[in-house]
Backbone as CSV, one residue per row, in Angstrom:
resi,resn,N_x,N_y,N_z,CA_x,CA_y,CA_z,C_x,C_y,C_z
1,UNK,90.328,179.634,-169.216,90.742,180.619,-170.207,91.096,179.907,-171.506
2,UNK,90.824,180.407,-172.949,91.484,179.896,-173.855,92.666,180.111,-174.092
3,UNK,92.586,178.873,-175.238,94.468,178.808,-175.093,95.135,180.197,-176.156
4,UNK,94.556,180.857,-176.785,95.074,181.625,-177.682,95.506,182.635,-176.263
5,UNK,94.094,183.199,-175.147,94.619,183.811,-174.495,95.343,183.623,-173.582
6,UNK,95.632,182.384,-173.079,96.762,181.893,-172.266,98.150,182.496,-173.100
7,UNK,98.263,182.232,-174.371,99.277,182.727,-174.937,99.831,184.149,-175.209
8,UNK,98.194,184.642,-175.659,98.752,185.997,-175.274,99.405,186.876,-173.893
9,UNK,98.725,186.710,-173.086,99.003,186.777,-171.642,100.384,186.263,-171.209
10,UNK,100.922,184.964,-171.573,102.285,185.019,-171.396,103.561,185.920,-171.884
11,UNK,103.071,186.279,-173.426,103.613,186.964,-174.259,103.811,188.609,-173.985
12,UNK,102.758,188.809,-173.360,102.583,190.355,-172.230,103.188,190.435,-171.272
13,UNK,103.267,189.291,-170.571,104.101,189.198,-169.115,105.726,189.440,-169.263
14,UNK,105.859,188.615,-170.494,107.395,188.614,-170.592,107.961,190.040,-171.150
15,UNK,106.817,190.555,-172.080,107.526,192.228,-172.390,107.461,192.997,-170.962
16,UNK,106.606,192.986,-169.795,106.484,193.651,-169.074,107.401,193.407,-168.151
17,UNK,108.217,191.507,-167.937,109.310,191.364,-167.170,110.557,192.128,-167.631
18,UNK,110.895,191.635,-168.846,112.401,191.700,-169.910,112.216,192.842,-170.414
19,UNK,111.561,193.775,-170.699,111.565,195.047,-171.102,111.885,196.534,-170.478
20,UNK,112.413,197.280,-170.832,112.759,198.351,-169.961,112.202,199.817,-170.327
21,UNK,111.500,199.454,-171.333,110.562,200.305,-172.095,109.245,201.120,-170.940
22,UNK,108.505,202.170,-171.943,107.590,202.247,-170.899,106.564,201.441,-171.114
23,UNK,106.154,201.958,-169.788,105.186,200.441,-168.871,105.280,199.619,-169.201
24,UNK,106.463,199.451,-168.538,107.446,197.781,-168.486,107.711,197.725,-166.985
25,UNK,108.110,196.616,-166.848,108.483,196.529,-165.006,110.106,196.203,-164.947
26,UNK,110.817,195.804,-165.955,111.717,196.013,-166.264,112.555,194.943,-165.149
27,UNK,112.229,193.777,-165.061,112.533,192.805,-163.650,113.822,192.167,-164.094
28,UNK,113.894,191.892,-165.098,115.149,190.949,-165.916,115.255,191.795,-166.966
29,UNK,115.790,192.839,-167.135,116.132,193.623,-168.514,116.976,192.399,-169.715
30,UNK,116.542,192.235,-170.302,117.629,191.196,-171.885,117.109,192.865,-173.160
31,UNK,118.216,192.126,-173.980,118.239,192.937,-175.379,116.903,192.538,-176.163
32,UNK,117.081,193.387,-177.206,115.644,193.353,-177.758,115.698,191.804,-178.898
33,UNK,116.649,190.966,-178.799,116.764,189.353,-178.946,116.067,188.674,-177.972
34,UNK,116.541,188.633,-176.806,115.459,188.010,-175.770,114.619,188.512,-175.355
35,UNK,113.922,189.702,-175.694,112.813,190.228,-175.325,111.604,189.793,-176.717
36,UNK,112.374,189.927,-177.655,111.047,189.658,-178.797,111.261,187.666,-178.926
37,UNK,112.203,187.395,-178.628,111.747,185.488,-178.888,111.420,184.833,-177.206
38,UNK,111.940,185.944,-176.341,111.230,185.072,-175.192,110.138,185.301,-175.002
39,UNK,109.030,186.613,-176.015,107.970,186.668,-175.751,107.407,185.401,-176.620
40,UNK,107.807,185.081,-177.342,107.161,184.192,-178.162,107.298,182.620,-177.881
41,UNK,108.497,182.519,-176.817,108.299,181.005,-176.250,107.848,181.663,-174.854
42,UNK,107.436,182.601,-174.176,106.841,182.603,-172.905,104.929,182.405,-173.493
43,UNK,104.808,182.999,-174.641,103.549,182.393,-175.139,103.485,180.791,-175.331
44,UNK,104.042,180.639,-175.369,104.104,178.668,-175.500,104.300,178.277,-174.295
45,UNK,105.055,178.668,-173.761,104.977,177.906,-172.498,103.935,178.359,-171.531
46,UNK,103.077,179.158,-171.779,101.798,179.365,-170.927,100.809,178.531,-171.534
47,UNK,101.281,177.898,-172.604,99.961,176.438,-172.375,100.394,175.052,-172.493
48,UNK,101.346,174.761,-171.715,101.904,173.710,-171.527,101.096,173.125,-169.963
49,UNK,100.532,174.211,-169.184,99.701,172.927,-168.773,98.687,172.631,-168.988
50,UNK,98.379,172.790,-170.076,97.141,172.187,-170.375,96.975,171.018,-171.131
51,UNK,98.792,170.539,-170.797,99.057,169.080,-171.413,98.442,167.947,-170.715
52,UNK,97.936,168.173,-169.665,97.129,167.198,-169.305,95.398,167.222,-169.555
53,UNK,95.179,167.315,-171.166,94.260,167.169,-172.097,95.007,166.666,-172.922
54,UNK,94.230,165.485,-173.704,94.668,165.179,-175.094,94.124,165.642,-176.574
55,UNK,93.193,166.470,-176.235,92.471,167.485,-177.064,92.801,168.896,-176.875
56,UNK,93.765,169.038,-176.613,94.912,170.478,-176.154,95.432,171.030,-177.550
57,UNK,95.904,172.187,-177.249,96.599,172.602,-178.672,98.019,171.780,-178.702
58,UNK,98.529,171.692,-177.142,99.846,171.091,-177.291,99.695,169.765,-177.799
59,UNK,98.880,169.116,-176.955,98.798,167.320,-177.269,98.147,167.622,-178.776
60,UNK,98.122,168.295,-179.591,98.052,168.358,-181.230,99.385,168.644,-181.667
61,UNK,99.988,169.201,-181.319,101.189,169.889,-181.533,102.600,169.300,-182.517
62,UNK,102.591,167.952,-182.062,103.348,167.407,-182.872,103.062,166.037,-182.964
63,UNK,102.032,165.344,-183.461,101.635,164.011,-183.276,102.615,163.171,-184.014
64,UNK,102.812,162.128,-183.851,101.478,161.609,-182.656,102.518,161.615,-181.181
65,UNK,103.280,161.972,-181.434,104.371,162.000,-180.068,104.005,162.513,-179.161
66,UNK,103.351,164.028,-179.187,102.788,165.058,-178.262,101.619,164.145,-177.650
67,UNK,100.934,163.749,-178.446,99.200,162.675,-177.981,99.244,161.919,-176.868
68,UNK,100.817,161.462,-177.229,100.670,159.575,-176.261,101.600,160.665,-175.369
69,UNK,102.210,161.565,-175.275,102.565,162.347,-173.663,101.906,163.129,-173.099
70,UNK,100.397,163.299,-173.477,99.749,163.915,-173.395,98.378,162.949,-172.137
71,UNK,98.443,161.904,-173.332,98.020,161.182,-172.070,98.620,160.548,-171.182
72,UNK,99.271,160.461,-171.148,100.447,159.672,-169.994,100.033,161.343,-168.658
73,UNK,100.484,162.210,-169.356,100.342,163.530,-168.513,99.576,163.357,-168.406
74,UNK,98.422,163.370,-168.437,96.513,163.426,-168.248,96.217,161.883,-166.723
75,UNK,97.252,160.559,-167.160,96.475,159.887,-165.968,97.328,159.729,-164.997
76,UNK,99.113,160.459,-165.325,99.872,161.111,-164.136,99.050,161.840,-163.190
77,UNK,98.687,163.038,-163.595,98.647,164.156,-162.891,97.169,164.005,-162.737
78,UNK,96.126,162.788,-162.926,94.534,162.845,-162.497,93.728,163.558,-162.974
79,UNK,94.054,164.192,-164.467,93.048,164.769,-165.428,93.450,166.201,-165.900
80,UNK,92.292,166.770,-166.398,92.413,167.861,-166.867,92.395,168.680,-165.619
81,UNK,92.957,170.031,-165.162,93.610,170.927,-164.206,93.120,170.166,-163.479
82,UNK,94.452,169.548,-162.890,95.041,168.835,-161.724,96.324,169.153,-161.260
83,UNK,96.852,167.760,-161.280,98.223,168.079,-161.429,99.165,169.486,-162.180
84,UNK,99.146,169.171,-162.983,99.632,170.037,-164.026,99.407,171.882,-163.616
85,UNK,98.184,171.741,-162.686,98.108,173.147,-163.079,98.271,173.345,-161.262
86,UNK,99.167,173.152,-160.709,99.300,172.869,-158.962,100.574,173.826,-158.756
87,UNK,101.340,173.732,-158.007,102.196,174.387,-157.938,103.552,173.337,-157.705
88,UNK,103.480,172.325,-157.074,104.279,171.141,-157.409,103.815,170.875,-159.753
89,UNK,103.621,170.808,-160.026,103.674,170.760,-161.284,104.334,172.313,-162.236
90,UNK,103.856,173.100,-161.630,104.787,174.580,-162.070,105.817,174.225,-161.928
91,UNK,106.295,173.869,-160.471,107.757,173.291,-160.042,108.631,172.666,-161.056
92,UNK,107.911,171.447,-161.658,108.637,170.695,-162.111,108.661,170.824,-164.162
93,UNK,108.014,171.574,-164.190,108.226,172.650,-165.675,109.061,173.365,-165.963
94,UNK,109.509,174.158,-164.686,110.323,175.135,-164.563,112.318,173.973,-164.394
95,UNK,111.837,173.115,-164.155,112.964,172.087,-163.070,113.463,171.871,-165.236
96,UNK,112.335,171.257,-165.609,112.639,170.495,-167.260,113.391,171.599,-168.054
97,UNK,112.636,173.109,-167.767,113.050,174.031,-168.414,114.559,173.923,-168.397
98,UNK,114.708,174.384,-166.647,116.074,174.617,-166.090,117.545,173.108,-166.883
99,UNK,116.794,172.007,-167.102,117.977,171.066,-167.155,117.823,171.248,-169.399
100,UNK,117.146,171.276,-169.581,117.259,171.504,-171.056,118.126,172.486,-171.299
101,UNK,118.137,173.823,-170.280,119.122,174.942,-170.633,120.801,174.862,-170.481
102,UNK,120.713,172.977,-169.696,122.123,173.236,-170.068,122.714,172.117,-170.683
103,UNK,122.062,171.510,-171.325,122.281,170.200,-172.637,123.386,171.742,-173.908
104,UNK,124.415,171.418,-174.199,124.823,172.189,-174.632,125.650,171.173,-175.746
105,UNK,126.491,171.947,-176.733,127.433,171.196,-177.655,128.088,172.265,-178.421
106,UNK,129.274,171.531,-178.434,130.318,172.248,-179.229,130.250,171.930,-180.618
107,UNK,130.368,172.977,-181.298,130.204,172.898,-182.933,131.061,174.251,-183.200
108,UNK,131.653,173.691,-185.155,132.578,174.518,-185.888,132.467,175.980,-184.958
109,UNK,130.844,176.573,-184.971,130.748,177.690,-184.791,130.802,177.810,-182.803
110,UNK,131.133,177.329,-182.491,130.840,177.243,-181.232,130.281,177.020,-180.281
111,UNK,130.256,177.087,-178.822,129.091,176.285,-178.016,128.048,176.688,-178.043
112,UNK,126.494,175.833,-178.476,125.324,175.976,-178.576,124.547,175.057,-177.651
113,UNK,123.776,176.157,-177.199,122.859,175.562,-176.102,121.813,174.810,-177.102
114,UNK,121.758,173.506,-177.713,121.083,172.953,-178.468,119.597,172.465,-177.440
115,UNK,119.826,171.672,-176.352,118.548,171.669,-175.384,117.898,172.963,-175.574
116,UNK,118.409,174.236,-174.999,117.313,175.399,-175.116,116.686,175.880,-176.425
117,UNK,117.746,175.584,-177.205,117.054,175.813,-178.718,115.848,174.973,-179.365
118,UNK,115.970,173.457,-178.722,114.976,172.808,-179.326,114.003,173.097,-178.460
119,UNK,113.702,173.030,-176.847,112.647,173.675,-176.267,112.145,174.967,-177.014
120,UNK,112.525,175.942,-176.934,112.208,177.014,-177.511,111.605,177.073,-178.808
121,UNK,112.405,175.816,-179.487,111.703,176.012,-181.198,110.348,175.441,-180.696
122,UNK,109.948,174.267,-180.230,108.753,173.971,-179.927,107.554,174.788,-179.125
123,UNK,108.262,175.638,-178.248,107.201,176.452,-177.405,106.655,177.869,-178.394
124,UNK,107.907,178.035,-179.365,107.185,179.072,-180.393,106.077,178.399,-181.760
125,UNK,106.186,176.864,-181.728,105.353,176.799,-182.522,104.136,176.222,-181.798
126,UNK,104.002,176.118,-180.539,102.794,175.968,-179.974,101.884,177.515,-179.409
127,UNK,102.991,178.594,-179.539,102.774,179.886,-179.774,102.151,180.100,-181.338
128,UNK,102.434,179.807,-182.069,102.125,180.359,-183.323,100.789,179.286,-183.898
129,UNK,101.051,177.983,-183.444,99.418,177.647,-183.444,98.021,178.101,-182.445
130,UNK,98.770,178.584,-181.391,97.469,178.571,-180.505,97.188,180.243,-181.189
131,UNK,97.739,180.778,-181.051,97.548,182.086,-182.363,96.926,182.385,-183.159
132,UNK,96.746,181.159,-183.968,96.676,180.904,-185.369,97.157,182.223,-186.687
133,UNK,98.592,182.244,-186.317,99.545,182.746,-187.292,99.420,182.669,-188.635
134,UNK,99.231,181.442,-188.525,99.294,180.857,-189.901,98.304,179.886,-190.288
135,UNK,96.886,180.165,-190.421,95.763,179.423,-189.975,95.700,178.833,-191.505
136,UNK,96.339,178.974,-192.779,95.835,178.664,-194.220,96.794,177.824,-194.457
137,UNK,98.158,177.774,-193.623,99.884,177.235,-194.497,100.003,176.094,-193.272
138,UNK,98.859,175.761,-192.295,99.153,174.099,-191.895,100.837,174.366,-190.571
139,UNK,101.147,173.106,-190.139,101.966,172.756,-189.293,102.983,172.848,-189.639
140,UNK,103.813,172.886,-191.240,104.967,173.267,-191.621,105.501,174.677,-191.672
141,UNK,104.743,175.497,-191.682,104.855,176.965,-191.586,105.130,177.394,-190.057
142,UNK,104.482,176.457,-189.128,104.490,176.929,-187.552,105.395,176.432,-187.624
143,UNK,106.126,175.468,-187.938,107.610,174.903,-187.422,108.931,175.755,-187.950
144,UNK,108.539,175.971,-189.318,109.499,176.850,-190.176,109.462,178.275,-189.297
145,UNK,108.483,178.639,-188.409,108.819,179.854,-187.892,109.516,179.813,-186.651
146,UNK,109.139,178.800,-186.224,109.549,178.477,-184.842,110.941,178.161,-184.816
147,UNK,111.516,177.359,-185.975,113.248,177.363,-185.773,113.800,178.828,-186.487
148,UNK,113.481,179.467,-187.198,113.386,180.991,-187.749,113.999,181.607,-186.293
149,UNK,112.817,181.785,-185.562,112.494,182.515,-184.225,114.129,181.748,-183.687
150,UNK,114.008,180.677,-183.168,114.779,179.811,-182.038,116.378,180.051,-182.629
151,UNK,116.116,180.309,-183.973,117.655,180.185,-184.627,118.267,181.906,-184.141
152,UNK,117.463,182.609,-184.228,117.944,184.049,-184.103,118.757,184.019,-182.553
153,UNK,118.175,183.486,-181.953,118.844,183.672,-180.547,120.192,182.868,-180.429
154,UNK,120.062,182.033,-181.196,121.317,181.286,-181.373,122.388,181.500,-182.266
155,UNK,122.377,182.495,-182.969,123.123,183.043,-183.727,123.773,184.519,-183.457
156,UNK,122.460,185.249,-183.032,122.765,186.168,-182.509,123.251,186.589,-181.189
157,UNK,122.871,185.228,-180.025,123.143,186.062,-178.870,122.795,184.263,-178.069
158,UNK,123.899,183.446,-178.187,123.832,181.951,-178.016,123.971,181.769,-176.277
159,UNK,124.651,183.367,-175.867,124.782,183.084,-174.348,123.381,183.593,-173.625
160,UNK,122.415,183.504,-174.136,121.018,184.080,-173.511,120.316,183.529,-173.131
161,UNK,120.427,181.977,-173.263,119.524,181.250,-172.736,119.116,180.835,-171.472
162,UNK,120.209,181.742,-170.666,119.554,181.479,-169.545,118.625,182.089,-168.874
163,UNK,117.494,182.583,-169.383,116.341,183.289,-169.574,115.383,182.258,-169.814
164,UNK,115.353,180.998,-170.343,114.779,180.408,-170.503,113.700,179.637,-169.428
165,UNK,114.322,179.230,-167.904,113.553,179.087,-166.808,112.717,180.259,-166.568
166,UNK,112.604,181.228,-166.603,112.081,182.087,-166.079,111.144,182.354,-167.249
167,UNK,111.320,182.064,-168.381,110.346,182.498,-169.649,109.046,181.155,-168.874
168,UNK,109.659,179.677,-168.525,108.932,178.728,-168.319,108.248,179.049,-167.075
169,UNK,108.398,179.674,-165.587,107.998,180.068,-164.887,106.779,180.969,-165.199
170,UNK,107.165,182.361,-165.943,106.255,182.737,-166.080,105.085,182.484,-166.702
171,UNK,105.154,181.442,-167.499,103.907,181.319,-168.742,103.133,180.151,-167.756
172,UNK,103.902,179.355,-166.926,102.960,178.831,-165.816,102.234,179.352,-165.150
173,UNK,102.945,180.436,-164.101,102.217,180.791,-163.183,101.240,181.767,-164.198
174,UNK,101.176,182.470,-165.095,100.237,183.147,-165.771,99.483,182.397,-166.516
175,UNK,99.706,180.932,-166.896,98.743,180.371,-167.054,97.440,179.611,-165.552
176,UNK,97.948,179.557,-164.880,97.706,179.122,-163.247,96.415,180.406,-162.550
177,UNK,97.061,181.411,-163.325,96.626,182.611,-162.505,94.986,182.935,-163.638
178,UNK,95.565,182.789,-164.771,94.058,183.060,-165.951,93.314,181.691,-165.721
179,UNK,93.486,180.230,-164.886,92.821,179.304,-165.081,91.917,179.624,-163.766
180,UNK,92.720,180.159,-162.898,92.065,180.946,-161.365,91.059,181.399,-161.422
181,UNK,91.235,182.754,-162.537,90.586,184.085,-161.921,89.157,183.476,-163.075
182,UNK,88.975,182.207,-163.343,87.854,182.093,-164.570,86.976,180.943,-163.362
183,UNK,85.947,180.489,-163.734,84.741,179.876,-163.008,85.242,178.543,-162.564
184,UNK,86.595,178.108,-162.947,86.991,176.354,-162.822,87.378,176.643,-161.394
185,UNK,88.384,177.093,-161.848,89.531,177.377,-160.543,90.386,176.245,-161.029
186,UNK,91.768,176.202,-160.206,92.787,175.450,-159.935,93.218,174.858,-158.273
187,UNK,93.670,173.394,-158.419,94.033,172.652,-157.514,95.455,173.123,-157.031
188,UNK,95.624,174.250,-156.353,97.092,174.430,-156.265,97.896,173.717,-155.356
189,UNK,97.363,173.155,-154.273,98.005,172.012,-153.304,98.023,171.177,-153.935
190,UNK,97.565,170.473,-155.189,97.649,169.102,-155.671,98.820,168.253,-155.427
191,UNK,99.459,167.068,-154.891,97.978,166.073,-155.052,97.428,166.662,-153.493
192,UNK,98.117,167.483,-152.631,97.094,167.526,-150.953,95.903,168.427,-151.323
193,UNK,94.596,167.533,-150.675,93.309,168.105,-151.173,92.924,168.655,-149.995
194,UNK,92.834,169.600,-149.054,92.317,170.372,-148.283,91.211,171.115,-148.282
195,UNK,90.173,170.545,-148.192,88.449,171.358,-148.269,88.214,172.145,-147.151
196,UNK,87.334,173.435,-147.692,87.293,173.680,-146.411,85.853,173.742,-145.474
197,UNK,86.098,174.366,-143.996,85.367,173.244,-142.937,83.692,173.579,-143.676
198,UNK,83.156,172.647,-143.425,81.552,172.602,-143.288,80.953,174.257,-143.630
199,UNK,81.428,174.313,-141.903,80.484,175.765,-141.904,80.901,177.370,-142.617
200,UNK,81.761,176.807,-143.916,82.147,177.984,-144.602,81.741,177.700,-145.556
201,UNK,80.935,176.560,-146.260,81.113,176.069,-147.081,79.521,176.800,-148.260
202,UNK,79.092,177.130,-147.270,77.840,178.327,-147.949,77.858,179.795,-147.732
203,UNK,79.349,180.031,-147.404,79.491,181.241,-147.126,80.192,181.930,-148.762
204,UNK,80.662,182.884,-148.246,81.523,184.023,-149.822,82.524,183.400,-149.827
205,UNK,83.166,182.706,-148.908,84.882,181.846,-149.118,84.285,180.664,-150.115
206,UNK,82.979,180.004,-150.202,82.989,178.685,-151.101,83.139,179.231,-152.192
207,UNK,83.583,180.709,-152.883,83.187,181.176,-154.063,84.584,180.883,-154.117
208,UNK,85.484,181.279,-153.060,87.322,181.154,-153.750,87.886,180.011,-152.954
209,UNK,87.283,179.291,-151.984,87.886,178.299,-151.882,86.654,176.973,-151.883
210,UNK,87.004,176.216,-153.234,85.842,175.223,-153.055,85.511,173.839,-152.557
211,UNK,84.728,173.633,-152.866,84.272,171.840,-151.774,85.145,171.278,-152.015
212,UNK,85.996,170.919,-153.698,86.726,170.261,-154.566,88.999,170.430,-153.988
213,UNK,88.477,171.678,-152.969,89.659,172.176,-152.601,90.483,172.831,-153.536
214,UNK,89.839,173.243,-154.711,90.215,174.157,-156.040,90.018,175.594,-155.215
215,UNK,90.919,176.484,-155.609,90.830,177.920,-155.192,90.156,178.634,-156.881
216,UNK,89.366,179.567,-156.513,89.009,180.289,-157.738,88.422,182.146,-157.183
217,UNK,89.201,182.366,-158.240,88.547,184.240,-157.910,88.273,184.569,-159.251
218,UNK,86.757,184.334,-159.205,86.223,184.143,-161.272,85.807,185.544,-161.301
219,UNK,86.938,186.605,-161.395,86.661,187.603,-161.788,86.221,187.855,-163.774
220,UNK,86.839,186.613,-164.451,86.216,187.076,-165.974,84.973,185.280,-165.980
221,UNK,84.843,185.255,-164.946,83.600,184.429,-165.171,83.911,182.994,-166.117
222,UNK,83.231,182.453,-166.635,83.435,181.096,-167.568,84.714,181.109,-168.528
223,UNK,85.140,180.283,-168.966,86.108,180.721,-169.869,86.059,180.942,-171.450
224,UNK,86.434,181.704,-171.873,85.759,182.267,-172.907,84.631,183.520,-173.198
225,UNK,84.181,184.075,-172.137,83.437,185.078,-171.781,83.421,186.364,-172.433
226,UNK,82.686,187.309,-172.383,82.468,188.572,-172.776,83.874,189.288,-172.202
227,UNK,83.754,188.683,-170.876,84.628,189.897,-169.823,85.663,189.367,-169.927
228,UNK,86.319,188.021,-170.853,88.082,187.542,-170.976,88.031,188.249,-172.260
229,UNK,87.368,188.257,-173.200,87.614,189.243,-174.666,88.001,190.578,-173.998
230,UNK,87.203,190.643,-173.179,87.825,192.459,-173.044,89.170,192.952,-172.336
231,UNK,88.702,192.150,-171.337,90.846,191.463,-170.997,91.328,191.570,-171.322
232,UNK,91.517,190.683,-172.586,92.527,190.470,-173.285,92.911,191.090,-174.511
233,UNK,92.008,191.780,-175.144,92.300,192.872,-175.794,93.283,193.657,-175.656
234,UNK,93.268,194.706,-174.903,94.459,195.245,-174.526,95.734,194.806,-173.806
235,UNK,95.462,193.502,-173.148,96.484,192.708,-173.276,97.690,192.493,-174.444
236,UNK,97.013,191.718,-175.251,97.012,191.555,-177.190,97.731,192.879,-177.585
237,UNK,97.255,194.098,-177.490,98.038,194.930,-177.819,99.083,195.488,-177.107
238,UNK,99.290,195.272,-176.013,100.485,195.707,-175.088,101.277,194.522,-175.478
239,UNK,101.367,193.181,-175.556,102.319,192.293,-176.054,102.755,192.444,-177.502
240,UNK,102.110,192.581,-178.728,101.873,193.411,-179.672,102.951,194.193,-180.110
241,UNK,102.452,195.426,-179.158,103.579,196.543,-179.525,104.791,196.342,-178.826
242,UNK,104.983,195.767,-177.886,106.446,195.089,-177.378,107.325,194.709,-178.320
243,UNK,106.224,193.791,-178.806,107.324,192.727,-180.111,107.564,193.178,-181.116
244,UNK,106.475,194.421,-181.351,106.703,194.982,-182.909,108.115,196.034,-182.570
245,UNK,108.215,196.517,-181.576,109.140,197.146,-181.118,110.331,197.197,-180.756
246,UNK,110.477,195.586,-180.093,111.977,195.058,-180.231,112.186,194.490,-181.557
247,UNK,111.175,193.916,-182.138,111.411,193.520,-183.791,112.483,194.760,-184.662
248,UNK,111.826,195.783,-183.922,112.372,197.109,-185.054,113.910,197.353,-184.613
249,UNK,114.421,197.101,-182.782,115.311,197.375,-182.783,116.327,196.289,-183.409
250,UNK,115.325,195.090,-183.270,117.062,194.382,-183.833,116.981,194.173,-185.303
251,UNK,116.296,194.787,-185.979,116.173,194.983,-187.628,117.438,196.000,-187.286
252,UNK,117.048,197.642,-186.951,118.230,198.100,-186.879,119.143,197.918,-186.529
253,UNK,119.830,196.877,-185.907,120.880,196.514,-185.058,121.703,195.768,-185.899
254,UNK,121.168,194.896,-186.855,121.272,193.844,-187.936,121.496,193.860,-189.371
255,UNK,120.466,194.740,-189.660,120.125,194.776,-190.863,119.726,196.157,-191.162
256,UNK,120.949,197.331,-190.871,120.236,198.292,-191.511,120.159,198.500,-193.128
257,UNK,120.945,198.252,-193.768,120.494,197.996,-195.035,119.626,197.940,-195.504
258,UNK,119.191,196.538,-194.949,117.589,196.199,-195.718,116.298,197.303,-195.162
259,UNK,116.549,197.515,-193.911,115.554,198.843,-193.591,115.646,199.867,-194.249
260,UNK,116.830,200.761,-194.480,117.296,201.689,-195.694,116.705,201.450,-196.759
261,UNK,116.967,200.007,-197.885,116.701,199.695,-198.728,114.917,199.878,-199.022
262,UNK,114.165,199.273,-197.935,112.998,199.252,-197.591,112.048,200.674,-197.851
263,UNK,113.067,201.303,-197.070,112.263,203.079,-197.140,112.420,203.818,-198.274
264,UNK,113.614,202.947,-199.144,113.267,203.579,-200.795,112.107,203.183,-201.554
């Protein structure tokens, strides 16, 4: 799957977890603060495994720092979807998430979860590049939005971060699940490689479980396809109107003024 739609797809998941709206699933209800910025770092963190490429949007992301952990990730985890995209590697995304959320510090204004804030500022600007948000204003504009984004939660609502594992959970396993359902497949036992026997191996199971011991159910076919555009389309707009929607409530919540002001 591409990475724009890896992102979108995370960004859908999380309005459909954290949202209580309709057709929402409403699993972790948060305010419309962690519903509109965890959609936007659950979009980032659905392409974090694809850090094991060094031609990734992430391993671009912030060079050259992102590059050289990019490959280090790449001959850790034995290449491109390997490791990384296994379920011992979900594991341990979710584990980084979980210990960043509680690096914390006391300041004038009070205790700030500074670990979750800097994760977060980074997963929204690997959101807003794989996007391409801002495809004319370059890497300073994705960053300027991304602490924008990361700062709101921290100002507004500093005890929320513990939403943050679960923003990282999901953009895995929904990245795991769009690398699945496309023609590669994913190693989810990685590193245990389990093939299966001989005499299945020309049957309809070699289609979802392969020689390579990769599982795949290529319901949108290659990646990049006719049938992932159409996917994801309405995907795109169900994440979309989520965000445009909690956007509006915490304008009103905040700033009615300037909305007032606005409608003159």
């Amino acid at each position: 799957m591409m990475g724009g739609h890896h992102a979108a797809s995370g960004a859908a998941a999380w309005i459909a977890i954290a949202s209580t709206g309709p057709y929402a699933l409403g699993w972790y209800p948060l305010d419309s603060t962690g519903i509109l910025i965890g959609a936007m770092a659950t979009a980032g963190t659905a392409l974090v495994c694809d850090w094991d490429h060094r031609h990734s949007t992430i391993a671009n992301s912030l060079p050259p720092l992102s590059n050289v952990i990019a490959v280090g990730i790449e001959k850790a985890s034995g290449g491109h979807r390997q490791g990384t995209h296994s379920l011992l590697g979900a594991s341990a995304f979710v584990v980084l998430a979980a210990m960043a959320a509680q690096f914390q510090m006391m300041t004038p204004v009070g205790k700030l979860s500074i670990g979750a804030g800097l994760l977060c500022m980074f997963m929204i600007n690997l959101a807003a590049k794989a996007l391409n948000l801002f495809p004319k204003s370059g890497w300073i504009t994705n960053w300027l939005f991304a602490l924008v984004m990361a700062g709101l939660v921290t100002w507004f609502a500093p005890d929320q971060w513990g939403w943050l594992p679960l923003s990282m959970l999901t953009g895995v396993v929904v990245h795991i699940v769009g690398d699945m359902i496309t023609v590669g497949g994913v190693p989810l036992l990685w590193p245990i490689v389990i093939k299966p026997p001989k005499f299945l191996r020309k049957s309809l199971v070699s289609g979802i479980w392969r020689a390579n011991g990769a599982f795949s159910l290529p319901l949108l076919g290659r990646a990049g396809s006719r049938r992932e555009w159409l996917v994801l389309i309405p995907v795109s707009g169900y994440a979309m109107v989520g965000m445009v929607a909690a956007g509006w409530t915490l304008a009103q919540q905040h700033w009615p003024g300037v909305l007032a002001a606005l409608a003159l």
